[in-house]
C-alpha positions, 0 to 999 in steps of 0.5 A: 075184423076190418081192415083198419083193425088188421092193419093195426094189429099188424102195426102192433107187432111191427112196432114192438121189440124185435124178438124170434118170434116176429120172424116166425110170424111173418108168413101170417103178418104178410097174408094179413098185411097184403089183404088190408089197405096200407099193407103194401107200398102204396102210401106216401114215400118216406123220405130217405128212401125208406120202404113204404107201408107194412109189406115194406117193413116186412120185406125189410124184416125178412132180409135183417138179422135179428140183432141189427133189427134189435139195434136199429130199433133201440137207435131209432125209438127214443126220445132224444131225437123225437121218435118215442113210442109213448103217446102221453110222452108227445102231450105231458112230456116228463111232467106230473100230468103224464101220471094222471094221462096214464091212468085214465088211459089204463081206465079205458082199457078196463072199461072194455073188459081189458086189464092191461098187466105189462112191464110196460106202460098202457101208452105205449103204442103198440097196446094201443093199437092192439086195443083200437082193432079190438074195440074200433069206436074207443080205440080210434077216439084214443088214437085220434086224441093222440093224432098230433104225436102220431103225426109227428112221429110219423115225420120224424121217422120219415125224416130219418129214413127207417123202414118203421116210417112205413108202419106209422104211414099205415096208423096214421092211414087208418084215421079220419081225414087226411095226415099233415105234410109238415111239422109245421102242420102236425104242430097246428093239429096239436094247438086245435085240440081232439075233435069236439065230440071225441069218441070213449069219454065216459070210460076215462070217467067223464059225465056228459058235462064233462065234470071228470069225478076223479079231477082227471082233466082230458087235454084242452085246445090250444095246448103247445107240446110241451117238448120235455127239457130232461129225458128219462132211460127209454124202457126197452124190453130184452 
């Protein structure tokens, strides 16, 4: 597995709710997290203070008990201050569109032998990157089409000064080319749309021409994020 794949299945677990069982892994998160790039604070400081990269956030983990873990989380993971785990929540908001995003994103997965059977939804960020270190090409294609929510989730986390701002430093680190300083400049990467030739296309059942058969368009360039104007309850496991 290379590096980019480890550090994402450890991002993976980072990211989801905090449960007894993280606490249990972390010898085997730390072993992993220190052998990849982006496992130790190497990255950008997070403003506020906030640990840097993996080993940061597990150093954190290992001195919180489990239940300020778990409020911290439910604090900072919602979508009233902007810090939402659900990439098609940063692209189609609380609309329709964000119905037929999820299907092609459950699809995807499908396409590569994975049938996604969870409470939660298959945008959620922790299964994408969980299906992105085991299928790279695909996986990064659909990170990569979701690059600008990333970003700016990356800032808003920063901005709030929570260790989780050092796990999105290391997803954003295993990317092409360099992250947005700003919101200013996430907000430009959103307006000039995925790269052309945007990897796993013919899994969400587009055709080299690009007709989609099933009327599910992919998201041009020049698409402002629609900030949602109303909010739903975020689905938090317990």
């Amino acid at each position: 597995m290379n590096p980019d794949a480890v550090v994402r299945l450890v991002a993976a677990r980072c990211l989801s709710y905090p449960d007894e069982r993280l606490y249990e892994e972390l010898p085997l998160l730390r072993r992993a997290s220190g052998d990849a790039p982006g496992g130790r604070a190497e990255t950008r400081p997070a403003s506020g203070g906030a640990p840097n990269g993996l080993a940061g956030f597990l150093d954190h983990v290992e001195r919180t008990p489990l239940l300020d873990l778990a409020a911290h989380y439910t604090d900072t993971f919602d979508t009233r201050n902007r810090r939402c785990l659900y990439l098609t929540w940063w692209t189609d908001g609380d609309t329709r569109r964000r119905g037929l995003s999820l299907v092609r994103i459950k699809r995807t997965y499908r396409a590569h032998g994975l049938e996604f059977d969870s409470d939660e939804l298959p945008d959620f960020l922790p299964a994408a990157l969980e299906f992105a270190a085991l299928h790279e090409e695909p996986g990064t294609g659909l990170l990569q089409e979701h690059r600008a929510g990333l970003e700016l989730l990356r800032l808003a986390l920063a901005d709030a000064g929570t260790p989780y701002a050092g796990v999105l430093e290391a997803v954003c680190g295993t990317l092409p080319g360099p992250s947005p300083e700003t919101k200013e400049e996430a907000k430009a990467l959103a307006r000039s749309g995925p790269p052309r030739e945007r990897v796993g296309l013919d899994p969400l059942g587009l055709d080299p021409l690009g007709i989609d058969p099933l009327g599910l368009e992919p998201h041009g360039p020049g698409v402002e994020l629609p900030w949602p104007t109303t909010h739903r309850a975020e689905r938090t496991p317990v």
